[in-house]
PDB file as gemmi writes it, atoms N, CA and C in Angstrom:
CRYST1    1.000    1.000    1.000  90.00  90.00  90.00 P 1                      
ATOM      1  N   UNK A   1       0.830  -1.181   0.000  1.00  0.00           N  
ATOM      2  CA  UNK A   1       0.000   0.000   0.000  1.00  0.00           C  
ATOM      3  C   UNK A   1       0.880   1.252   0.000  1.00  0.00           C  
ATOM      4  N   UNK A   2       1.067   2.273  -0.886  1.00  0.00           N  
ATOM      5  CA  UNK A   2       1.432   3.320  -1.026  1.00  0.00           C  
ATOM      6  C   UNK A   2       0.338   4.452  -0.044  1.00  0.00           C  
ATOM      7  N   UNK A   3      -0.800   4.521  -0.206  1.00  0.00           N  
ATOM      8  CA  UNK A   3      -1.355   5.605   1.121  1.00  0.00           C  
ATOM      9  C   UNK A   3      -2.005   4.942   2.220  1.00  0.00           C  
ATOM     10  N   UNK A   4      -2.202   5.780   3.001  1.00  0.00           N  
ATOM     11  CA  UNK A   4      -3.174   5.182   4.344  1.00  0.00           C  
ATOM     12  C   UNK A   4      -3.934   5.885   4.536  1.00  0.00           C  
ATOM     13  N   UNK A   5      -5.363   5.869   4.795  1.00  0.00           N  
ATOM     14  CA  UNK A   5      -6.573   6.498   4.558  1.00  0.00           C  
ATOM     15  C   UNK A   5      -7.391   6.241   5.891  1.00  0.00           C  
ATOM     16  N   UNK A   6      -7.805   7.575   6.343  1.00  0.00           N  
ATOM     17  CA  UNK A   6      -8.447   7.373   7.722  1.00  0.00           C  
ATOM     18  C   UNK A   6      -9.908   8.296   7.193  1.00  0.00           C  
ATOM     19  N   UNK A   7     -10.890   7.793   7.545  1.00  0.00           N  
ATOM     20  CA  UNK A   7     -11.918   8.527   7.829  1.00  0.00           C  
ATOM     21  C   UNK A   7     -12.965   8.621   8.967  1.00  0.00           C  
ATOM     22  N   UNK A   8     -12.927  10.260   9.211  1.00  0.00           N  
ATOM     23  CA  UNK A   8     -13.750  10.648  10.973  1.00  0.00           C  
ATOM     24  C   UNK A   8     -14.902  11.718  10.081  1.00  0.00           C  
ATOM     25  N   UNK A   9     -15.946  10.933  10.241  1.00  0.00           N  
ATOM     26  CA  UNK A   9     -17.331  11.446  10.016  1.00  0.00           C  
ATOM     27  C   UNK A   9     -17.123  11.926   8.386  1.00  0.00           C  
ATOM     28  N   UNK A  10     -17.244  13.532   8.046  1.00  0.00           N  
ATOM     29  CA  UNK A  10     -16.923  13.360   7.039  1.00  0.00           C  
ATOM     30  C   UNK A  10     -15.700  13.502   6.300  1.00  0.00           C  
ATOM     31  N   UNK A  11     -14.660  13.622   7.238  1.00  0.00           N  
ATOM     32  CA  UNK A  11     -13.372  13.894   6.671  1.00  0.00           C  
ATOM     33  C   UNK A  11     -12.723  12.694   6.608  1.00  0.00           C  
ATOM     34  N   UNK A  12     -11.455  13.112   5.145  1.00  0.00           N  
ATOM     35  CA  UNK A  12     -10.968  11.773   4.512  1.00  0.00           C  
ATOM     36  C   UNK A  12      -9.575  12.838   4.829  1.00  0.00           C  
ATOM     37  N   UNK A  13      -8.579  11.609   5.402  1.00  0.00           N  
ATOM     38  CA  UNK A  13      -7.457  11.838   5.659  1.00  0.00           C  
ATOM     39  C   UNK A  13      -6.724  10.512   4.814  1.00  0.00           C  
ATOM     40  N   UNK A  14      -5.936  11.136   3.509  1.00  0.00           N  
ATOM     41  CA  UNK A  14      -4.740  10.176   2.592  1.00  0.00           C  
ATOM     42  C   UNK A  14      -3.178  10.794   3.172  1.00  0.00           C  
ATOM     43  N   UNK A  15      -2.696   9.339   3.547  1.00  0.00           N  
ATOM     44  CA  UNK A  15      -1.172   9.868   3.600  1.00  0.00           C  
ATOM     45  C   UNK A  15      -0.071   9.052   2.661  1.00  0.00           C  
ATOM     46  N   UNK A  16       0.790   9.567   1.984  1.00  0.00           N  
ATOM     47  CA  UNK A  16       1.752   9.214   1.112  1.00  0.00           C  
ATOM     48  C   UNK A  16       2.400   8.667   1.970  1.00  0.00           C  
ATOM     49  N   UNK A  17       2.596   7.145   2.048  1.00  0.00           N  
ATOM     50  CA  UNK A  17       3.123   6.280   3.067  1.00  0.00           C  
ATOM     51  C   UNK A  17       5.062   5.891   2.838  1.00  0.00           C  
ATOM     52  N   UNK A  18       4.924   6.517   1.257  1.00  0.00           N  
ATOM     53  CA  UNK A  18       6.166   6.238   0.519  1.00  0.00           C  
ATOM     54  C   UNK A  18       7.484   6.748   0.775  1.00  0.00           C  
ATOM     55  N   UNK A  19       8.526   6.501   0.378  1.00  0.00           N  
ATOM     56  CA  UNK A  19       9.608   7.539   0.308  1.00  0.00           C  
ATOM     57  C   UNK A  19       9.837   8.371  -0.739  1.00  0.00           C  
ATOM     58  N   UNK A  20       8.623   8.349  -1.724  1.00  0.00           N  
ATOM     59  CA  UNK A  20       8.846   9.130  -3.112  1.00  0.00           C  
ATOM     60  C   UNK A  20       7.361   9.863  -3.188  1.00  0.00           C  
ATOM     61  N   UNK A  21       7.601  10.945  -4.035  1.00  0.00           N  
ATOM     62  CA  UNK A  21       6.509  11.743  -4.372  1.00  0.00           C  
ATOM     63  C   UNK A  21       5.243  11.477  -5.279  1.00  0.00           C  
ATOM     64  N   UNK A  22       3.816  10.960  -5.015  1.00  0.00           N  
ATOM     65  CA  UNK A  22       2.926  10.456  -5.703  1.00  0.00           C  
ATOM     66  C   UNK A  22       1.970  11.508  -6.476  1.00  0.00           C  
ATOM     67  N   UNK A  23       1.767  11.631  -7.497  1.00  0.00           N  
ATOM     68  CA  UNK A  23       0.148  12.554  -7.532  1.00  0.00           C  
ATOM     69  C   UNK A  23      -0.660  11.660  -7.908  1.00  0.00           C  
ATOM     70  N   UNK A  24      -2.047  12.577  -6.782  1.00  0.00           N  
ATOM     71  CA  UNK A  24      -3.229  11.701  -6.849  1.00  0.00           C  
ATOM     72  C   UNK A  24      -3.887  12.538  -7.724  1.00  0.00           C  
ATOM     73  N   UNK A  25      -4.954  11.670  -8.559  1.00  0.00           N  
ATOM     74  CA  UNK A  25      -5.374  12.492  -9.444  1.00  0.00           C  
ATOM     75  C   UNK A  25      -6.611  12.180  -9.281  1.00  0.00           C  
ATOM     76  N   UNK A  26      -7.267  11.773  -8.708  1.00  0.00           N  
ATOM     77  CA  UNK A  26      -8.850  11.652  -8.060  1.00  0.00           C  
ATOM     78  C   UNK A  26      -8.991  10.493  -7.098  1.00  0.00           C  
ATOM     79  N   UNK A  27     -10.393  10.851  -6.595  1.00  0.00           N  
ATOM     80  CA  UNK A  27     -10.811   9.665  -5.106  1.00  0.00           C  
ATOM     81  C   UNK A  27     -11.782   9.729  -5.866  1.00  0.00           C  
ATOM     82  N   UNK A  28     -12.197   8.277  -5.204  1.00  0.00           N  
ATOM     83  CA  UNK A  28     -13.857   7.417  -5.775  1.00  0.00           C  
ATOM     84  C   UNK A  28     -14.362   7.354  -3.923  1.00  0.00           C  
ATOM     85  N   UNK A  29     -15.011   8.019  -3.703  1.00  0.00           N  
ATOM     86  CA  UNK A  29     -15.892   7.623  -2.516  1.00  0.00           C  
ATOM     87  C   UNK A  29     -16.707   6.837  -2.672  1.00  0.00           C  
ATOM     88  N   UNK A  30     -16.974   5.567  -1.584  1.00  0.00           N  
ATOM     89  CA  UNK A  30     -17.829   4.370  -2.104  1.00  0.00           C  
ATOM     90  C   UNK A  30     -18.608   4.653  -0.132  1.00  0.00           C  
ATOM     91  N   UNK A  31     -20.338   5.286  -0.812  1.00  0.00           N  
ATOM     92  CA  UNK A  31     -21.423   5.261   0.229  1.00  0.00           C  
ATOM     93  C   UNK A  31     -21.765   4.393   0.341  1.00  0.00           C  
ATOM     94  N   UNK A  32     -22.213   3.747   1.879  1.00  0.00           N  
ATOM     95  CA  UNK A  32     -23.432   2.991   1.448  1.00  0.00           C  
ATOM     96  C   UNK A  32     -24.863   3.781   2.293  1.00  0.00           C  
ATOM     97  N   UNK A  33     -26.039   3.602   1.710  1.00  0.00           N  
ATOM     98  CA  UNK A  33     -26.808   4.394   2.537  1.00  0.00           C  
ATOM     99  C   UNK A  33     -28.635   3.188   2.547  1.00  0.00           C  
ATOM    100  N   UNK A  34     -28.947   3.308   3.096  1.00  0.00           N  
ATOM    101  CA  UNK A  34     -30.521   2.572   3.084  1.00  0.00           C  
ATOM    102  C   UNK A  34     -31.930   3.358   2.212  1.00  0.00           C  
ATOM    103  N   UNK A  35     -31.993   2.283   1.668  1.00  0.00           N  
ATOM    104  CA  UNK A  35     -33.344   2.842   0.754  1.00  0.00           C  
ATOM    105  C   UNK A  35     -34.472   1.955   1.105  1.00  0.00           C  
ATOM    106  N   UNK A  36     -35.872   2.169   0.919  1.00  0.00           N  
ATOM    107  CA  UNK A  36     -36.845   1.453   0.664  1.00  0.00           C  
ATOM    108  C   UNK A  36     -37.233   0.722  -0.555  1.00  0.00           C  
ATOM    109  N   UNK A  37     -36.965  -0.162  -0.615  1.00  0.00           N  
ATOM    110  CA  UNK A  37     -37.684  -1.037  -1.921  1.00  0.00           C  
ATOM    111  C   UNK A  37     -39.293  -0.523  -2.413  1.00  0.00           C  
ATOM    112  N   UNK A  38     -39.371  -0.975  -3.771  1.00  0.00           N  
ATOM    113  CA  UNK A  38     -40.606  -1.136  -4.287  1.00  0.00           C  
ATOM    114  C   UNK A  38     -41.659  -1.716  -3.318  1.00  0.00           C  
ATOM    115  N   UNK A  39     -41.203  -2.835  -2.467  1.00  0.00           N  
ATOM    116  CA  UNK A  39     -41.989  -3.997  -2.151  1.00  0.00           C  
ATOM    117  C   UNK A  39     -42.036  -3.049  -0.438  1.00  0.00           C  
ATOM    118  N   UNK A  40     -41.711  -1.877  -0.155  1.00  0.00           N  
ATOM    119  CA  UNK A  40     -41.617  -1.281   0.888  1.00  0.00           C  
ATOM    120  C   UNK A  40     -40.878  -1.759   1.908  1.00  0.00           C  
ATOM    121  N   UNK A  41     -39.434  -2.499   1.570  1.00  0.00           N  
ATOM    122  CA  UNK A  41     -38.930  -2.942   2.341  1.00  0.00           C  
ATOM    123  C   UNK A  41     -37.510  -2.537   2.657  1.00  0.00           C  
ATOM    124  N   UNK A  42     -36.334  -2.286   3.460  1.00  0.00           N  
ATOM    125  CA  UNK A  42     -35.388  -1.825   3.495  1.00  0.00           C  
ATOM    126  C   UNK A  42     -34.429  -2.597   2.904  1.00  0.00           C  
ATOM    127  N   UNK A  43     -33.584  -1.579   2.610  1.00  0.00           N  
ATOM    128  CA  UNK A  43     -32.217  -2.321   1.813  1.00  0.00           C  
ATOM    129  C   UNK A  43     -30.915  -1.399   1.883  1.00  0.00           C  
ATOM    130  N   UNK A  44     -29.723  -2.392   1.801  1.00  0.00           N  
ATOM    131  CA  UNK A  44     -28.747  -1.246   1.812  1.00  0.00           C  
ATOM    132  C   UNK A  44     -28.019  -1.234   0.069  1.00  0.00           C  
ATOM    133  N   UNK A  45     -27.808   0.365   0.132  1.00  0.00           N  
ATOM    134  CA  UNK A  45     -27.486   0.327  -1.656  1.00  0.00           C  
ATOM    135  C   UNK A  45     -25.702   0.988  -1.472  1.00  0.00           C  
ATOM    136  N   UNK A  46     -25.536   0.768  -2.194  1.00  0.00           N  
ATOM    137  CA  UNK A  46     -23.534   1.695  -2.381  1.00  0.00           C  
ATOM    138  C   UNK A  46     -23.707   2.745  -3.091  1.00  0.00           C  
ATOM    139  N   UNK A  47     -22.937   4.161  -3.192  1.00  0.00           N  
ATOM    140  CA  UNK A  47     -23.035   4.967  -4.144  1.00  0.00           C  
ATOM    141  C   UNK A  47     -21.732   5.252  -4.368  1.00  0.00           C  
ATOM    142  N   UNK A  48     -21.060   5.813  -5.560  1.00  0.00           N  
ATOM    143  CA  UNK A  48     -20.164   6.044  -5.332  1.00  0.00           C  
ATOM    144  C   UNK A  48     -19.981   7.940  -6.411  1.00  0.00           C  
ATOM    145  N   UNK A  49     -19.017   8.394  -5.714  1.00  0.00           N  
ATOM    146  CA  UNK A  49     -18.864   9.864  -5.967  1.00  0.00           C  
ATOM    147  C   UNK A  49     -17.269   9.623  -6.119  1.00  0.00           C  
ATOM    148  N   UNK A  50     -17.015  10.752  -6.646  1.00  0.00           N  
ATOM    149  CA  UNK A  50     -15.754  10.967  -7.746  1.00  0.00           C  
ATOM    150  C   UNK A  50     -15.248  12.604  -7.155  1.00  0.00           C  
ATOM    151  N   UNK A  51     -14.258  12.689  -6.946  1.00  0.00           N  
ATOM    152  CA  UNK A  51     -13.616  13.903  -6.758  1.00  0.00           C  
ATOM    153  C   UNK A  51     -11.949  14.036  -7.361  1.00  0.00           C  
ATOM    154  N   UNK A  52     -11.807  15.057  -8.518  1.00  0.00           N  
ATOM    155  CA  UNK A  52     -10.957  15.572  -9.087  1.00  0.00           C  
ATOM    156  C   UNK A  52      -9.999  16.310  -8.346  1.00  0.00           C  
ATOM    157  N   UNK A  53      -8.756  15.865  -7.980  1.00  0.00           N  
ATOM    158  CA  UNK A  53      -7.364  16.380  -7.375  1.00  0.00           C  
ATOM    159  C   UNK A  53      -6.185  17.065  -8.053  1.00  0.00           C  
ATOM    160  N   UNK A  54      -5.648  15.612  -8.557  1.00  0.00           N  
ATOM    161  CA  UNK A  54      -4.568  16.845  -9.125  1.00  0.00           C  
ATOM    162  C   UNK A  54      -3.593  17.201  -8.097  1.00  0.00           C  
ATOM    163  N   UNK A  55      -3.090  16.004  -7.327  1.00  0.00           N  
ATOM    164  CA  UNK A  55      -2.304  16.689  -6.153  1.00  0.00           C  
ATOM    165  C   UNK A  55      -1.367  15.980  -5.583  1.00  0.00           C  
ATOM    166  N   UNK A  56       0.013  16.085  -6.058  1.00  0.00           N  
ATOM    167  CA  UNK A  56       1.260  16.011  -5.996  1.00  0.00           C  
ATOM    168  C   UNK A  56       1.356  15.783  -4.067  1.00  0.00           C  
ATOM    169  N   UNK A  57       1.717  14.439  -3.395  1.00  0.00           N  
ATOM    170  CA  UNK A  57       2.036  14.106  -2.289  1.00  0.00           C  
ATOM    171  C   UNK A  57       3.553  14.233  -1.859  1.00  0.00           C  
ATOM    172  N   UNK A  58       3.800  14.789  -1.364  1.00  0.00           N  
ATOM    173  CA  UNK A  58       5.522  14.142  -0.893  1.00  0.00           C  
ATOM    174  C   UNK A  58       5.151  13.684  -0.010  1.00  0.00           C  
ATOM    175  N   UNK A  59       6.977  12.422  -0.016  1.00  0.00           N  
ATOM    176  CA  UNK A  59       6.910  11.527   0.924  1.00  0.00           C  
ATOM    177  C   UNK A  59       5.999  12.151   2.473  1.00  0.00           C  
ATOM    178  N   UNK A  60       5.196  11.148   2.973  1.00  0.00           N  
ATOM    179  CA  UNK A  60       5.113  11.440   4.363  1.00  0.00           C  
ATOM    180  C   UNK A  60       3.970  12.199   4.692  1.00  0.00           C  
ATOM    181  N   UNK A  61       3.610  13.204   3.658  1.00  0.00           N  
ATOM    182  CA  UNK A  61       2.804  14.223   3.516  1.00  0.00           C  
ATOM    183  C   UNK A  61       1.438  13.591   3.575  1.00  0.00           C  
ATOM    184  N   UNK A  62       0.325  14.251   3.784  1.00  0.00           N  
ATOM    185  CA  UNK A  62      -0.904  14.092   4.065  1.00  0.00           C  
ATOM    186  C   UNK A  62      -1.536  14.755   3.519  1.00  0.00           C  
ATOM    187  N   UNK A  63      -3.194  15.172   3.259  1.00  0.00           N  
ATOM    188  CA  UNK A  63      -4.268  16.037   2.796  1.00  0.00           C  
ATOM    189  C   UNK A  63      -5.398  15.568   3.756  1.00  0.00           C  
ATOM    190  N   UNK A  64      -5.993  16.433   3.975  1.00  0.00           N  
ATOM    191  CA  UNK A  64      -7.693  16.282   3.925  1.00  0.00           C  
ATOM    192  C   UNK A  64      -8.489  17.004   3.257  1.00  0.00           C  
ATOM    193  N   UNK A  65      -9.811  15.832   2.988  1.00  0.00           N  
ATOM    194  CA  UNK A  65     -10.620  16.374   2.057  1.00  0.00           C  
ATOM    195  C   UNK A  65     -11.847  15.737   3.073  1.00  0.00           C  
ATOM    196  N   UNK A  66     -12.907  16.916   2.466  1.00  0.00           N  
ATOM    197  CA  UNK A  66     -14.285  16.822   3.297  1.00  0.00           C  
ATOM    198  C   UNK A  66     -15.169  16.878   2.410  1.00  0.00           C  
ATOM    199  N   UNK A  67     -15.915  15.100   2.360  1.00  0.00           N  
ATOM    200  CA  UNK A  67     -17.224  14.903   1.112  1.00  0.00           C  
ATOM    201  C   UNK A  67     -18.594  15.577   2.070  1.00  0.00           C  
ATOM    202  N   UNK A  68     -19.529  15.687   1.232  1.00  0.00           N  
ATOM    203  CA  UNK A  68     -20.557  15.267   1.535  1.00  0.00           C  
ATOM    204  C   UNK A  68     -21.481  14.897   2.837  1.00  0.00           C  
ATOM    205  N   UNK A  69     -20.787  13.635   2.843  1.00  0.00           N  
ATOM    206  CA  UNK A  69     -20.901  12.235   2.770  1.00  0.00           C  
ATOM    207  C   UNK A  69     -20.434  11.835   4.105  1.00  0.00           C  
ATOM    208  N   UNK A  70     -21.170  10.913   5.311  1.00  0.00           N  
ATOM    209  CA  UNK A  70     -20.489  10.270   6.670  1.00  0.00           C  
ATOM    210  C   UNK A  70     -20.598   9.264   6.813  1.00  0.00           C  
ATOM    211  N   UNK A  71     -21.317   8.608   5.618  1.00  0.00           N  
ATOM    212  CA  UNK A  71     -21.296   6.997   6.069  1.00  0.00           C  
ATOM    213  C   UNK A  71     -20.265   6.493   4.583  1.00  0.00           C  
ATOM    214  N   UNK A  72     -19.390   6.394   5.153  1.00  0.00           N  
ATOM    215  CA  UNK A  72     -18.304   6.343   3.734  1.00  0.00           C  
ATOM    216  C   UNK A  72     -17.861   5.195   4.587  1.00  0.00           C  
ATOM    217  N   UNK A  73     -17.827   3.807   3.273  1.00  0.00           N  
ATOM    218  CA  UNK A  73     -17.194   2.708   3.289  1.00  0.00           C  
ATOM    219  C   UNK A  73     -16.192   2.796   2.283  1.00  0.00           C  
ATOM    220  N   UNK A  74     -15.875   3.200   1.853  1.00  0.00           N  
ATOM    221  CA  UNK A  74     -14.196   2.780   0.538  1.00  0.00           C  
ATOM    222  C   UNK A  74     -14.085   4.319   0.177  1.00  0.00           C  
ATOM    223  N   UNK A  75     -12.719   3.949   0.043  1.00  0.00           N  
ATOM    224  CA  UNK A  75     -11.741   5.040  -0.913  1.00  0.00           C  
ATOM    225  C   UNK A  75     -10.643   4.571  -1.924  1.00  0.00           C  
ATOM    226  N   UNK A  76     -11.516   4.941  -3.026  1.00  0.00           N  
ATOM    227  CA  UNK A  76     -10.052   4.301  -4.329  1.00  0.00           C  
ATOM    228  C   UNK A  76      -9.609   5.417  -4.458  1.00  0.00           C  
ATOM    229  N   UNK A  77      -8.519   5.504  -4.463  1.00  0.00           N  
ATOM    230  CA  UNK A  77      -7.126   6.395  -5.127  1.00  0.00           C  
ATOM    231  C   UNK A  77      -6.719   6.494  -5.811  1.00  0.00           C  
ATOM    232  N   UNK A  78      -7.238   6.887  -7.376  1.00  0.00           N  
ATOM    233  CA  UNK A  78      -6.490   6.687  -8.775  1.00  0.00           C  
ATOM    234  C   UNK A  78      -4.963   7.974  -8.429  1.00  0.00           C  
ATOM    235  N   UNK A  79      -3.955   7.379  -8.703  1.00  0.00           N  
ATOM    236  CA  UNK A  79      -2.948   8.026  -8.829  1.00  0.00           C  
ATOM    237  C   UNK A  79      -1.701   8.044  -9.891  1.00  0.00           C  
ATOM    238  N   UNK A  80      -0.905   8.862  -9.740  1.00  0.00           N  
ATOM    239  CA  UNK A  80       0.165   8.486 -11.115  1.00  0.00           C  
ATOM    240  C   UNK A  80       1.698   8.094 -10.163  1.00  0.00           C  
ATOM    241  N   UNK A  81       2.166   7.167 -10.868  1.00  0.00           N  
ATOM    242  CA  UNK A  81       3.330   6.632 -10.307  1.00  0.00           C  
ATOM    243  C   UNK A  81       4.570   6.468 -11.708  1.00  0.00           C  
ATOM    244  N   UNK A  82       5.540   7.188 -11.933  1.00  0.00           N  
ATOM    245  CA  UNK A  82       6.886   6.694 -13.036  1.00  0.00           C  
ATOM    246  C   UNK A  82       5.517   6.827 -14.210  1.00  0.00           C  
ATOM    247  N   UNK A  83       5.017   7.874 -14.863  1.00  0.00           N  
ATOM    248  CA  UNK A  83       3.932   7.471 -15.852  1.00  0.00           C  
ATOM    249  C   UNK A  83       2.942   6.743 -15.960  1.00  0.00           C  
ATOM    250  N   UNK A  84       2.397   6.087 -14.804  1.00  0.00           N  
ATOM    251  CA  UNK A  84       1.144   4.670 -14.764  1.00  0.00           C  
ATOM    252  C   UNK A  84       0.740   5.234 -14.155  1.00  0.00           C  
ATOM    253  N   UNK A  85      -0.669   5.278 -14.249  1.00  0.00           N  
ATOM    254  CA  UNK A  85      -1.614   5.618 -13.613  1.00  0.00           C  
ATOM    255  C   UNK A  85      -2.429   4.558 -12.960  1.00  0.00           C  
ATOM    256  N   UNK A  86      -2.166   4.399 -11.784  1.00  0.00           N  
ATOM    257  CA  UNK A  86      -2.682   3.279 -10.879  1.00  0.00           C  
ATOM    258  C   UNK A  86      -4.085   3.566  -9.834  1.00  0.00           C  
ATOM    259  N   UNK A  87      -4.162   2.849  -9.081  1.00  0.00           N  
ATOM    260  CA  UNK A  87      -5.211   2.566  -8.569  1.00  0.00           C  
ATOM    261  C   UNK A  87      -5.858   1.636  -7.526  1.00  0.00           C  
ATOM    262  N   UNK A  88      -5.295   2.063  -6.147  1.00  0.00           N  
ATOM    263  CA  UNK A  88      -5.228   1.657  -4.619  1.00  0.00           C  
ATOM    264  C   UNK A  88      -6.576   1.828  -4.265  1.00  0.00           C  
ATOM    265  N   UNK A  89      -7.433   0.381  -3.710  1.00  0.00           N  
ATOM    266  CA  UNK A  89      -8.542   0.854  -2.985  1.00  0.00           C  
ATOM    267  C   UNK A  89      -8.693   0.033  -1.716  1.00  0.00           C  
ATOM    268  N   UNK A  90      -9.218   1.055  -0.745  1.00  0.00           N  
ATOM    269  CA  UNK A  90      -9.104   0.969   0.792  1.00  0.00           C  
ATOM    270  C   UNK A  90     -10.680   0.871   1.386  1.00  0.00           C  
ATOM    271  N   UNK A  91     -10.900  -0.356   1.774  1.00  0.00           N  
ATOM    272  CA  UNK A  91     -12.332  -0.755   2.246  1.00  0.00           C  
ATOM    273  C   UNK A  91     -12.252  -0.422   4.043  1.00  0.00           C  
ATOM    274  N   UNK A  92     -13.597   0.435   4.575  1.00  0.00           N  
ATOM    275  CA  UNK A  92     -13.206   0.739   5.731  1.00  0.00           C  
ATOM    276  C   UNK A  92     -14.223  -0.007   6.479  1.00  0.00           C  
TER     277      UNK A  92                                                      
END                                                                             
């Protein structure tokens, strides 16, 4: 794992766990939230939201970002590494 990802209510804390400099170039927030069925019955559904970065980590370094959003189960990390654009995801 290149980051480590903490989330408290609605804030998302990514840290560049590396000894080298990463840019992240978007998060996938993965909700889950409860809906009612057709049949009037409860259910749980996932949503997921997308946020555009663009943001160069050095080693060690950290960000926070504040969705929405407080019932957040996952965070994917599309990022760029040596030209590849990769893609770390963290189930909470």
């Amino acid at each position: 794992m290149k980051f480590s990802v903490q989330v408290d209510g609605n804030k998302i804390t990514i840290q560049n766990v590396t000894d080298k400099p990463l840019k992240i170039k978007e998060l996938r927030i993965t909700v889950e939230t409860t809906i009612i069925t057709p049949e009037e019955r409860f259910a749980l559904r996932k949503i997921s939201d997308e946020i555009k970065l663009e943001r160069t980590l050095k080693p060690k370094e950290s960000i926070e970002i504040r969705s929405y959003y407080t019932n957040i189960v996952g965070v994917s990390i599309i990022y760029e590494e040596l030209g590849e654009v990769l893609r770390e995801d963290h189930n909470l």
